[in-house]
Backbone bond lengths (Angstrom), bond angles and torsions (degrees), N, CA, C in turn:
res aa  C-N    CA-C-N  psi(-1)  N-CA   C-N-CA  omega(-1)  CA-C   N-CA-C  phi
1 X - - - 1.454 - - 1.529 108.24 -
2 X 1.133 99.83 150.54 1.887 101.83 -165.61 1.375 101.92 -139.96
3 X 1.610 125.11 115.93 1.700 126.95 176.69 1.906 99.30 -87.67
4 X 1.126 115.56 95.67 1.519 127.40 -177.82 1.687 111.39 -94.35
5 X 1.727 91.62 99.31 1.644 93.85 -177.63 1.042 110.32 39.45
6 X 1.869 117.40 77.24 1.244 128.37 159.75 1.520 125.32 -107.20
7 X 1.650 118.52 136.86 1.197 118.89 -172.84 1.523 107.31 -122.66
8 X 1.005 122.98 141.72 1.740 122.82 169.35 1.597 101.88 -121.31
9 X 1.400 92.45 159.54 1.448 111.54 155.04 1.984 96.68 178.01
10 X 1.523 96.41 149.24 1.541 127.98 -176.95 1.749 113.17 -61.84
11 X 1.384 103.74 -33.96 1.552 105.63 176.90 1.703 106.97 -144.16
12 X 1.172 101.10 165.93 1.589 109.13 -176.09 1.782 103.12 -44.81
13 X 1.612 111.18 -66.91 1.292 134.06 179.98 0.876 118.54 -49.76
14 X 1.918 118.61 -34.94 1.720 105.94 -159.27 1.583 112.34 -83.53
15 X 1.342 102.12 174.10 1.930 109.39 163.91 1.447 114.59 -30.58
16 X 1.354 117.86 146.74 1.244 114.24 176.00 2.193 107.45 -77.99
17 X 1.032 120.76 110.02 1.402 108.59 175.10 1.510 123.92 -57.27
18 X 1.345 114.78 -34.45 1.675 119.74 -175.41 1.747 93.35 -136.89
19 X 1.445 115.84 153.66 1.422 111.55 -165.29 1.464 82.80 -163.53
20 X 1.842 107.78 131.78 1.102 136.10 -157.94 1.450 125.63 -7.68
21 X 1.772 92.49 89.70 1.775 82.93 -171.98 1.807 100.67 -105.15
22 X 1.246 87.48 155.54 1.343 83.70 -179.84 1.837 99.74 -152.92
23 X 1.601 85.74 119.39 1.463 87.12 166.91 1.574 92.76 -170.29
24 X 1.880 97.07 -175.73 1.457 94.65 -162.23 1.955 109.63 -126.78
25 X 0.952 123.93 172.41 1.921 120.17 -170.75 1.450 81.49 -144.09
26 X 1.702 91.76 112.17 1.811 105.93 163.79 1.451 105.99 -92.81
27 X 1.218 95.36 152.00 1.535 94.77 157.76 1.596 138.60 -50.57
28 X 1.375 120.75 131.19 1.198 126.83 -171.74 1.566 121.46 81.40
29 X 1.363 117.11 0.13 1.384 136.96 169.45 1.581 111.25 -75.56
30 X 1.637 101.38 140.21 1.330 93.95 163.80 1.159 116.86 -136.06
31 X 1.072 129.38 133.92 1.134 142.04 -159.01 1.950 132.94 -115.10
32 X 1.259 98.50 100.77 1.544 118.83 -178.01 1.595 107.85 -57.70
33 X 1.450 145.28 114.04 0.811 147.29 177.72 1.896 116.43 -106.10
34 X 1.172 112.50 118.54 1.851 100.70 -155.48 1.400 87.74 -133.98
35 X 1.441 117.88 -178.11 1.537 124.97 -171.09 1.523 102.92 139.11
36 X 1.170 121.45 158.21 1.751 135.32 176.03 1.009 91.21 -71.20
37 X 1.863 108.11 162.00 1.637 119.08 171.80 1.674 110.20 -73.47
38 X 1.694 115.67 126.16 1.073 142.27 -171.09 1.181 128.99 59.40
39 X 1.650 100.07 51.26 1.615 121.01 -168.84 1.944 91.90 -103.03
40 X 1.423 114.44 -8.10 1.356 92.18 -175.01 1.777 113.03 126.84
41 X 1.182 124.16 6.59 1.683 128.18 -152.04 1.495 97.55 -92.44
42 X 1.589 117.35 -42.68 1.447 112.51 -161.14 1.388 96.75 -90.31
43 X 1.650 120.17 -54.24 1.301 106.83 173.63 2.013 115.21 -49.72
44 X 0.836 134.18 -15.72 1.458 137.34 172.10 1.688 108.37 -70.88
45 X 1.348 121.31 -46.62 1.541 138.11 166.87 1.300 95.09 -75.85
46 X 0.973 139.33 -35.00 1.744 113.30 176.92 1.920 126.66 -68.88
47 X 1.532 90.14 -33.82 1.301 121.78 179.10 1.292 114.96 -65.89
48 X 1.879 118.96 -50.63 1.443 116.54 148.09 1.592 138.47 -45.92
49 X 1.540 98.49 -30.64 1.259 110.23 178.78 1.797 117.51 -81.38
50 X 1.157 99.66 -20.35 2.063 91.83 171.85 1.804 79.88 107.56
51 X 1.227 134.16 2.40 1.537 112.75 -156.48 1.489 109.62 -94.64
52 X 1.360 104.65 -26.28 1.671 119.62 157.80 1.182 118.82 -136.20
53 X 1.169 122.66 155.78 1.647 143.36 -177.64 1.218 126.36 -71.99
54 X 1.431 149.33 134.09 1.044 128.39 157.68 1.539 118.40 -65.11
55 X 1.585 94.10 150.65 1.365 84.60 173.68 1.655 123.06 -105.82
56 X 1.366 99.26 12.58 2.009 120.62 168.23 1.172 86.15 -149.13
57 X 1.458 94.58 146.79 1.890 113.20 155.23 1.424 98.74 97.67
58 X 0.955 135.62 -179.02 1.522 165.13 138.45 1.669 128.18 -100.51
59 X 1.628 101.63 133.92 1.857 102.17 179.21 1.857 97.58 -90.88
60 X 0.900 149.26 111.62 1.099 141.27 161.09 2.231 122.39 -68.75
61 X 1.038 81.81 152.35 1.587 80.10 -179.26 0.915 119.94 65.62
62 X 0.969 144.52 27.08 1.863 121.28 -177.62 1.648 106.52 -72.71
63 X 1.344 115.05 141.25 0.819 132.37 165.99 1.816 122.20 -62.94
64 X 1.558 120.79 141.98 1.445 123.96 -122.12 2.287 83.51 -97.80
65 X 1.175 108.25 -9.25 1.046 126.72 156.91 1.571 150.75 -141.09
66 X 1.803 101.86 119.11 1.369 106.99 -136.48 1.473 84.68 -116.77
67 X 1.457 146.66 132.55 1.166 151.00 153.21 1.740 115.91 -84.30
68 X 1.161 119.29 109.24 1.475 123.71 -175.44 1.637 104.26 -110.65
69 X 1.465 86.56 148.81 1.672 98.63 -171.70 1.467 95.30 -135.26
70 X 0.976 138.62 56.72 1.824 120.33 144.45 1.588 119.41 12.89
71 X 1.683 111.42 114.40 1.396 116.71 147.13 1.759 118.84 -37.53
72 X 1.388 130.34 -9.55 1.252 133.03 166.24 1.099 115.32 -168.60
73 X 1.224 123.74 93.01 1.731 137.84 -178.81 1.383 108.07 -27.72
74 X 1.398 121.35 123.87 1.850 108.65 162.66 1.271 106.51 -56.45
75 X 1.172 131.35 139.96 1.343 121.10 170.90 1.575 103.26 -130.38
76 X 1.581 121.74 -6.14 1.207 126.95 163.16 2.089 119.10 -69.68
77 X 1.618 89.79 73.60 1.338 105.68 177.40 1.708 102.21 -143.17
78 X 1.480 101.47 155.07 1.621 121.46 -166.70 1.637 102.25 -89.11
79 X 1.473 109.17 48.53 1.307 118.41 171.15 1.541 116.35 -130.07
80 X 1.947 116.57 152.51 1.518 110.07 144.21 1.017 108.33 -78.43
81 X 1.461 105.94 167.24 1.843 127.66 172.25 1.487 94.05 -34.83
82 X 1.581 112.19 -78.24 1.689 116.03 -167.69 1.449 112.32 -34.32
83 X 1.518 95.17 -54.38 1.769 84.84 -157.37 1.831 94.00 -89.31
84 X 1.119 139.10 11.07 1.303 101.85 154.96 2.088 105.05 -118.54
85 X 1.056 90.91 57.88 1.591 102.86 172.15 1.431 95.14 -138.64
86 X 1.375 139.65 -21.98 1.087 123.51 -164.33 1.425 83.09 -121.71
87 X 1.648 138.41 4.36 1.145 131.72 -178.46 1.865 96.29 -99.06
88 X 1.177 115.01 -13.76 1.865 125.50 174.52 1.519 92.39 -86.27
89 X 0.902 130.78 -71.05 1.636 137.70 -176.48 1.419 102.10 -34.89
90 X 1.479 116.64 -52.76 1.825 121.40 -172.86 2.125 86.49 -54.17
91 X 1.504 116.56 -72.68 1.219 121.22 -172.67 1.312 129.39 -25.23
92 X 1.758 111.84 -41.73 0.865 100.53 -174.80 1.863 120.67 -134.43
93 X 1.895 89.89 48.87 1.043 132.11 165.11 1.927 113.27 59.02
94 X 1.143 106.15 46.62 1.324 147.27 178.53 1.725 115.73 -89.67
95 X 1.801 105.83 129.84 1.367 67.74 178.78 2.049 109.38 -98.34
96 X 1.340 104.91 -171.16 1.405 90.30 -178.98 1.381 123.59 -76.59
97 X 1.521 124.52 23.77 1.354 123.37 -172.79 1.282 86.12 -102.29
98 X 1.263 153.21 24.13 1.274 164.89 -151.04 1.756 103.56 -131.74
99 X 0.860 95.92 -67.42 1.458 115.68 178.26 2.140 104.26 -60.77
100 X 1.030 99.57 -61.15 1.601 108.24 153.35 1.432 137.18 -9.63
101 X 1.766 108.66 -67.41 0.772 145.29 157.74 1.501 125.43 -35.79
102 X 1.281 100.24 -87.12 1.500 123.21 160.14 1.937 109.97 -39.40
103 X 0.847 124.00 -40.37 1.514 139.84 160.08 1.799 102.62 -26.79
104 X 1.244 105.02 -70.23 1.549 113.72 -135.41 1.587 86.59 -103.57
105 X 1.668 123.98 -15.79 1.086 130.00 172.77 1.674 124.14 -55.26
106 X 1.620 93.47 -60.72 1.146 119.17 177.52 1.796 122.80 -86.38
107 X 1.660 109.31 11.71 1.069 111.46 169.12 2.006 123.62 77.29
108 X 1.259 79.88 29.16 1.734 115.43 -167.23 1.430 112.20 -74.18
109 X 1.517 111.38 -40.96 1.217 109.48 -134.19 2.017 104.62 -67.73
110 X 1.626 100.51 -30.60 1.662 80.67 -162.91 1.844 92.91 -86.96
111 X 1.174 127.62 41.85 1.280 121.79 159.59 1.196 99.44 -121.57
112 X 1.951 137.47 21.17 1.296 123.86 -161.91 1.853 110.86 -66.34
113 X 1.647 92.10 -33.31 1.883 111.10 -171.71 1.915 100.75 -82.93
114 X 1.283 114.04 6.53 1.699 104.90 -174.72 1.412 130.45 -103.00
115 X 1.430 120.67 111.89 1.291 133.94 -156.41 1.587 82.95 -57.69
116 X 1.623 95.28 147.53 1.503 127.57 -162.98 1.762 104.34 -62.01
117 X 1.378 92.30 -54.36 1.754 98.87 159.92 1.072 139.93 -14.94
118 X 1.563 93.37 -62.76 1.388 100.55 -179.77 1.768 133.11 -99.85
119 X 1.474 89.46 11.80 1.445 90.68 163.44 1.566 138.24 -82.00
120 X 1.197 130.19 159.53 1.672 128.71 -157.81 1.878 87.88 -91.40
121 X 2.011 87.43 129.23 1.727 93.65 171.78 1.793 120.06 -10.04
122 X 1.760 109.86 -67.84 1.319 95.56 -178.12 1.270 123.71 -92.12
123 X 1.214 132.47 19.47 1.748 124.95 141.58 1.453 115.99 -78.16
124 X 1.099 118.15 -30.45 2.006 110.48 170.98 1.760 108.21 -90.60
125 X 1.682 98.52 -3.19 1.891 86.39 155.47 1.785 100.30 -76.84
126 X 1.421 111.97 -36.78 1.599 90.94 -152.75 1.379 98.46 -82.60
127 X 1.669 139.16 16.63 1.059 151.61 164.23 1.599 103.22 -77.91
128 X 0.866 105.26 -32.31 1.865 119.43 -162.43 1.564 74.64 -91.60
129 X 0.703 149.17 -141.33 1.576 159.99 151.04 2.040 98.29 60.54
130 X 1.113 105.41 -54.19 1.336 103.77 -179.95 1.858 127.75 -85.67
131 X 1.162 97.33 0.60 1.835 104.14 -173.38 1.783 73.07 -110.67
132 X 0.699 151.49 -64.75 1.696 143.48 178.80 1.391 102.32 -49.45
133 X 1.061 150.09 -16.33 1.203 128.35 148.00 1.670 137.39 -125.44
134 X 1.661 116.50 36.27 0.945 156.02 122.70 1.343 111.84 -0.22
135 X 1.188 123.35 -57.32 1.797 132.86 157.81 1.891 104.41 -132.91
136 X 1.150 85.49 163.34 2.007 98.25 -163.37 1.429 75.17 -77.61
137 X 1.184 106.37 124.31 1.910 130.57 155.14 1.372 95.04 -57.65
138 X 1.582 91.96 157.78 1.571 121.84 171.08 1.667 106.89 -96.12
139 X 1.676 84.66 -12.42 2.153 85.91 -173.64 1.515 90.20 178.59
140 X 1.501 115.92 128.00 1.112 117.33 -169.95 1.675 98.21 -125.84
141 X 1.492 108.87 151.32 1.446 96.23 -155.80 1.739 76.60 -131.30
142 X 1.739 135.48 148.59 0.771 125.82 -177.01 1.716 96.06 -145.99
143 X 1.239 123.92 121.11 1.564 119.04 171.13 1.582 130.10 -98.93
144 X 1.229 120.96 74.25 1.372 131.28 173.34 1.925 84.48 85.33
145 X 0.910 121.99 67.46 1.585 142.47 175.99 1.568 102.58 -58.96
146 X 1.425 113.34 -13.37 1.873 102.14 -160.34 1.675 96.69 -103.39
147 X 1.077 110.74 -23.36 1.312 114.68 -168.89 1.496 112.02 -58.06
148 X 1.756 116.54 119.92 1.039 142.61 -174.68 2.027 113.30 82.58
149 X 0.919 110.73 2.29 1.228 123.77 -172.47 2.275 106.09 -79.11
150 X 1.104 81.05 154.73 1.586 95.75 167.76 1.293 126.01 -82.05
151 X 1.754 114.94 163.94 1.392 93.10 -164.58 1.775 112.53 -67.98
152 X 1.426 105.21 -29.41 1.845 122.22 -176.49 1.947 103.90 -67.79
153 X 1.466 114.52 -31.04 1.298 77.85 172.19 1.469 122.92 -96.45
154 X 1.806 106.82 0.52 1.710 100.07 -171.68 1.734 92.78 -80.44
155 X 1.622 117.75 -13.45 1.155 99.53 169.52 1.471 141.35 -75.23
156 X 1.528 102.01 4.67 1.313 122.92 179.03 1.256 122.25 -87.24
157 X 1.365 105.04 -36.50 1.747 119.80 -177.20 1.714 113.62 -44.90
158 X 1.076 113.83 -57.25 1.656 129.30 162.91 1.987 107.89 -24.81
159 X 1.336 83.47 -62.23 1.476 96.57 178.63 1.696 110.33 -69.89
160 X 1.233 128.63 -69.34 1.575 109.79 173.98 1.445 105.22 -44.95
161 X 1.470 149.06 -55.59 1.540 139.55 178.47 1.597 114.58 -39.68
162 X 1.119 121.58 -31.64 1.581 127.85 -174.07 1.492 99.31 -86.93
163 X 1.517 130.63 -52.12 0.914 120.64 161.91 1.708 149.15 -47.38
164 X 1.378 95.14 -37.38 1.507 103.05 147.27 1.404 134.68 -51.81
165 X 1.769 108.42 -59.10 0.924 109.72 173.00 1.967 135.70 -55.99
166 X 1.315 79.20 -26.92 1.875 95.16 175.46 1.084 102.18 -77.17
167 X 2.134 146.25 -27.48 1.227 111.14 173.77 2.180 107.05 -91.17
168 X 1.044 94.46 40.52 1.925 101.48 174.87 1.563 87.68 76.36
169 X 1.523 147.70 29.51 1.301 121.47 149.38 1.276 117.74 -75.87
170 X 1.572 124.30 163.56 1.690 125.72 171.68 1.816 98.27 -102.34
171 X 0.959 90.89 156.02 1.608 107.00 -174.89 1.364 108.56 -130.99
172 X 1.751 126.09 129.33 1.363 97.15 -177.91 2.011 78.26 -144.74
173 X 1.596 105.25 142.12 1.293 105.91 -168.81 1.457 97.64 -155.25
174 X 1.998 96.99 157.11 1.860 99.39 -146.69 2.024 69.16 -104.31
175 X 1.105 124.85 154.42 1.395 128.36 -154.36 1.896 105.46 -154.34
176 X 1.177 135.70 32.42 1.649 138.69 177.46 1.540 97.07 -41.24
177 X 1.292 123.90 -79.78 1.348 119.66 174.21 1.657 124.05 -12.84
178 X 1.527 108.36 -33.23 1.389 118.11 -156.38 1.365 110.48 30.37
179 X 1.552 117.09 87.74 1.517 131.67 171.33 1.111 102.10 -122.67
180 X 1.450 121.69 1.52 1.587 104.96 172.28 2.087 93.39 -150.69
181 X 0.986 124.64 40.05 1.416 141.58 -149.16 1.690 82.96 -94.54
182 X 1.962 119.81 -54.46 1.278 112.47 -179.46 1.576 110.90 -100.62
183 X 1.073 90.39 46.43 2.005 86.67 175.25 1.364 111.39 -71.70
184 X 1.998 128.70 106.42 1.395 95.97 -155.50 1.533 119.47 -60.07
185 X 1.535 103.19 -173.82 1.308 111.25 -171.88 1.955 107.83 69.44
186 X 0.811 133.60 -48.42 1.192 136.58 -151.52 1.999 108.53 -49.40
187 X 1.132 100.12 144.22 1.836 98.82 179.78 1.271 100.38 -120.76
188 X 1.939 101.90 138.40 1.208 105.81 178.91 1.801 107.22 -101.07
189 X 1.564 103.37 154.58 1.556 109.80 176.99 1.355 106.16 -129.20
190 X 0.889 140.16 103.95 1.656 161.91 -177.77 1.348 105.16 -79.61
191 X 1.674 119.30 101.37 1.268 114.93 163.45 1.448 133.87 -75.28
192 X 1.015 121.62 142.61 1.619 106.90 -171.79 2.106 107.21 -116.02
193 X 0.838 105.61 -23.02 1.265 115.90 -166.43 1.560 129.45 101.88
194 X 1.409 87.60 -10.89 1.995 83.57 166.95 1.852 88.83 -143.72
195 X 0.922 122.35 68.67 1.080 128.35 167.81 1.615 124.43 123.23
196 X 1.124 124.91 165.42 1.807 131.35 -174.01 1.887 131.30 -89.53
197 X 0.948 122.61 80.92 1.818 124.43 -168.45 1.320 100.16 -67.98
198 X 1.740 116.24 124.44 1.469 109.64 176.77 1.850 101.64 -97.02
199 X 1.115 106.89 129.07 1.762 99.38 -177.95 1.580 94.84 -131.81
200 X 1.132 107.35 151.85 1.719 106.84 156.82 2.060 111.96 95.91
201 X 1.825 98.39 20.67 1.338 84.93 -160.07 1.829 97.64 -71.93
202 X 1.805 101.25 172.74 1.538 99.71 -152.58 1.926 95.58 -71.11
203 X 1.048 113.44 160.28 1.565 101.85 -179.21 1.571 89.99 -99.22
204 X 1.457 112.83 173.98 1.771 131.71 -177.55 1.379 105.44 -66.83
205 X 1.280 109.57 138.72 1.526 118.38 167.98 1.406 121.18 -50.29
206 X 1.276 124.13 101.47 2.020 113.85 173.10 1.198 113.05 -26.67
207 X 1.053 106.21 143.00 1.142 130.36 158.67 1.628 116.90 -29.53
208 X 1.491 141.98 176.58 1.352 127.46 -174.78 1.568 88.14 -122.48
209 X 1.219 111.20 142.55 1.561 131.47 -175.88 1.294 99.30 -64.92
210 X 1.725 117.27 137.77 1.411 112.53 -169.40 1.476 113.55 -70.55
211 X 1.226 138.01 149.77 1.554 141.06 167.84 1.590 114.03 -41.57
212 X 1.296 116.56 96.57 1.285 110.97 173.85 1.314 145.04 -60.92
213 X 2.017 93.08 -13.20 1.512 123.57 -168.57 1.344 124.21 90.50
214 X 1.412 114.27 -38.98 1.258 107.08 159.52 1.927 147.78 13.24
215 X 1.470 85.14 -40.76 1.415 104.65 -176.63 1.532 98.04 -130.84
216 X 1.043 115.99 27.34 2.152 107.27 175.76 1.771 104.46 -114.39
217 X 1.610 82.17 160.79 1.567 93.10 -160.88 1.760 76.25 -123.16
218 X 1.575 126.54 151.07 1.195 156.91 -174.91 1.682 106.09 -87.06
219 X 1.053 132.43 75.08 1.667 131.29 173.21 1.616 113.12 -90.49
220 X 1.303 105.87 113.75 1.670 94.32 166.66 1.476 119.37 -114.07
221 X 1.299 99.55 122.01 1.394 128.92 170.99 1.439 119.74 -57.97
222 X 1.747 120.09 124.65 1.506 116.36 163.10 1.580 113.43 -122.43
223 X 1.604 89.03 126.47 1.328 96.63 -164.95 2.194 96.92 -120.81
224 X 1.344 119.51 -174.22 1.531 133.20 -162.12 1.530 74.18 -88.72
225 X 1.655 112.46 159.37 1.373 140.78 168.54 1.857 89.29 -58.74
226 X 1.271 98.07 -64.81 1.696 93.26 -147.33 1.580 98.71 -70.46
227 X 1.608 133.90 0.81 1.677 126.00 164.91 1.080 105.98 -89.18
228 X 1.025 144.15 -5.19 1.716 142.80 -157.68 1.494 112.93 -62.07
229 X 1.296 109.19 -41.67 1.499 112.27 -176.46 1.472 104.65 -81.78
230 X 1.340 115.69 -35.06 1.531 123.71 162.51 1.529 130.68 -63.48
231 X 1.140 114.32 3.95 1.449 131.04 -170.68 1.607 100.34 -110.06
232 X 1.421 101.31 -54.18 1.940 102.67 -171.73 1.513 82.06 -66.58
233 X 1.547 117.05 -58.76 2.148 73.73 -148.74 1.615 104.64 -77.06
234 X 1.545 136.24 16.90 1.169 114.59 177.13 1.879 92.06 -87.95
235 X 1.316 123.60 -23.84 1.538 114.31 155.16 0.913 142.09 -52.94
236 X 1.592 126.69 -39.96 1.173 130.49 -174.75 1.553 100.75 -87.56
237 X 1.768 125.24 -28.59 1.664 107.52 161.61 1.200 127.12 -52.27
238 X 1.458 100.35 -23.49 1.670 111.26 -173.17 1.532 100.97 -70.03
239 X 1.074 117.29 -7.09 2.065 118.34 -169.52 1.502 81.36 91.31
240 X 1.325 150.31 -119.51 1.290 134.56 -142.75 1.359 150.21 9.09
241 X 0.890 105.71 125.32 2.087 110.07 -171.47 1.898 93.88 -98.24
242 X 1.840 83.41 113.65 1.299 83.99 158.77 1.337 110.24 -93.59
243 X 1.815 118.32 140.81 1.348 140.74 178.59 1.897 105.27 -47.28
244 X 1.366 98.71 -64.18 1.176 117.46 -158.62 2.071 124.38 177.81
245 X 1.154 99.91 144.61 1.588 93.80 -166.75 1.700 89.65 -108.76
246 X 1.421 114.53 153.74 1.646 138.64 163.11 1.179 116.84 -168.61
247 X 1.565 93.67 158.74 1.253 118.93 -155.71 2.062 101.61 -69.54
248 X 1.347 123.98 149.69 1.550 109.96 -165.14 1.537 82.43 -100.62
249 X 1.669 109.37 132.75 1.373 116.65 -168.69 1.832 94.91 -113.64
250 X 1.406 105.64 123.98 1.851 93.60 -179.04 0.941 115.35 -63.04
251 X 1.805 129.75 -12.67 1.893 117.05 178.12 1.481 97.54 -92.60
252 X 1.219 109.93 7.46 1.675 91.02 165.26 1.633 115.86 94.76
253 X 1.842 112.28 -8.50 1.208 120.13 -174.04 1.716 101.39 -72.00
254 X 1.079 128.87 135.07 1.574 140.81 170.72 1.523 117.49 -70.71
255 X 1.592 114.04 123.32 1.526 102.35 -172.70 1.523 96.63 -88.60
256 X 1.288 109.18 -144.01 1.384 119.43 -161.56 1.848 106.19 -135.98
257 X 1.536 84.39 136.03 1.546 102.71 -166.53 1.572 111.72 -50.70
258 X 1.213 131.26 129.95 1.714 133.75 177.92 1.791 113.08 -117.63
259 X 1.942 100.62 14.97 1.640 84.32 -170.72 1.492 82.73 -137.29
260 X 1.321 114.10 137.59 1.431 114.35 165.41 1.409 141.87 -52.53
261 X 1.326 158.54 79.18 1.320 161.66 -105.00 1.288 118.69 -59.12
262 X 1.439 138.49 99.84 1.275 159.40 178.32 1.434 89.51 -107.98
263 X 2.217 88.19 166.00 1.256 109.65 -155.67 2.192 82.43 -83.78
264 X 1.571 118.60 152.25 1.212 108.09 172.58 1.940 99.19 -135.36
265 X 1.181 90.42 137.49 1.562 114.17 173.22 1.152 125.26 -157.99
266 X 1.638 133.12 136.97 1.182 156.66 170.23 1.878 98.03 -3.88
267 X 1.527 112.15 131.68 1.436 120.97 172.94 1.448 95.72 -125.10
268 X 1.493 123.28 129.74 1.578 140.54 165.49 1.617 90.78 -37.91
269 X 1.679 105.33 111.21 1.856 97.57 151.46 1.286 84.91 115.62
270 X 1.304 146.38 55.56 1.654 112.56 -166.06 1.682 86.18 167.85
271 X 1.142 96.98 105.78 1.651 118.56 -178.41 1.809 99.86 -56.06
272 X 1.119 108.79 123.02 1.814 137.83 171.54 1.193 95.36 -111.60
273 X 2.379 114.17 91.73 1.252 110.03 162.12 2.188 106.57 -96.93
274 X 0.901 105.15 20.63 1.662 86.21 158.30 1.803 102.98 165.46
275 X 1.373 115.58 162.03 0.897 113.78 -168.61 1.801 96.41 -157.52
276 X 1.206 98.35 140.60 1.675 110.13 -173.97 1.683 112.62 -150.20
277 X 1.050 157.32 111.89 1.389 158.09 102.10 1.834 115.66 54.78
278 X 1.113 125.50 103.94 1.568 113.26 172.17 1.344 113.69 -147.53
């Protein structure tokens, strides 16, 4: 999904709130959205979410399923938890063991019979939290998600975000608390009010710690005089440390090593007369 030279504002006349942002949400990204209070963050998450329009520019791509979570769930609806979780599930052709699920997940269940009303801010967040993920989003948009929540379910949120992201959804969430600020990989986007700061992109995976050996077993290979030099480097492409090369003596006396110590292991085609532990 791509925000291409996007501008908002609330009325024809007023200030512009967000002013030409332009950037893009790959798949499997998640994305930290930060900024001062009324710099622009929720209207930016609303805008991802399909929930308002730009009023310049174009959002391209959005993905054909978007899970939205409200900074404060409506909860002024003529439903219980159950039946309007399994009344979203009916919608969007789900069955209700779906809705179920998500129930007992999110710590639902003894509010399953409780008009929406009357639940406390953070039990109709974790209501909000569960009809958004009802089916795995294509891009899940979450606005200050912790608010009113417990300490066990804001510790969960991390975990539904990773999960998204592992089936290729993008996740993009407004985060002050910073409880999920170092989720690795995660990129931060800093709203400013007239435009978007990208900070925090994920840096490259290190390098892999060299093989200490730890886990290698000693194979020596007998190969023809005239492949020999053709044998180590088809080993050492293989990643393998060859030990050492000598001459094969028929009384069995051992010559002396001529190759500097590479990793050595078994090559397809290539007689393995013994192997021992060191």
């Amino acid at each position: 999904m791509r925000f291409d030279k996007v501008w908002f504002r609330y009325a024809r006349r007023a200030d512009w709130t967000l002013q030409d942002i332009d950037a893009a949400v790959e798949p499997g990204q998640t994305i930290v959205v930060l900024g001062r209070n009324g710099a622009g963050k929720s209207t930016l998450l609303q805008l991802a979410a399909g929930v308002l329009r730009p009023s310049r520019g174009v959002i391209h791509d959005r993905p054909a399923v978007v899970g939205w979570v409200p900074e404060r769930f409506p909860a002024a609806q003529p439903f219980t938890t159950i039946g309007y979780l399994r009344s979203m599930a009916q919608i969007r052709g789900l069955p209700a063991a779906g809705a179920d699920r998500w129930l007992e997940r999110l710590g639902l269940t003894g509010h399953a019979d409780t008009p929406l009303p009357d639940l406390s801010k953070g039990t109709a967040q974790k209501v909000g939290l569960a009809q958004a993920l009802l089916t795995t989003p294509g891009l899940l948009v979450l606005d200050e998600p912790w608010e009113g929540l417990d300490a066990p379910s804001r510790q969960l949120i991390p975990e539904l975000v990773t999960e998204v992201t592992a089936a290729g959804g993008a996740v993009l969430v407004s985060d002050h608390r910073g409880e999920i600020a170092n989720l690795p990989g995660a990129i931060h986007w800093t709203v400013t009010g007239h435009g978007l700061h990208h900070t925090g992109e994920p840096e490259p995976e290190p390098e892999p710690e060299p093989d200490t050996g730890a886990d290698e077993v000693v194979v020596e290979v007998v190969a023809r005089r005239h492949e020999a030099a053709a044998t180590v480097d088809r080993l050492r492409a293989s990643g393998h440390r060859v030990l050492g090369v000598r001459e094969r003596d028929p009384a069995g006396v051992r010559g002396t090593s001529s190759f500097p110590r590479q990793r050595a292991m078994g090559v397809p085609g290539i007689e393995s007369t013994e192997s021992e532990g060191r």
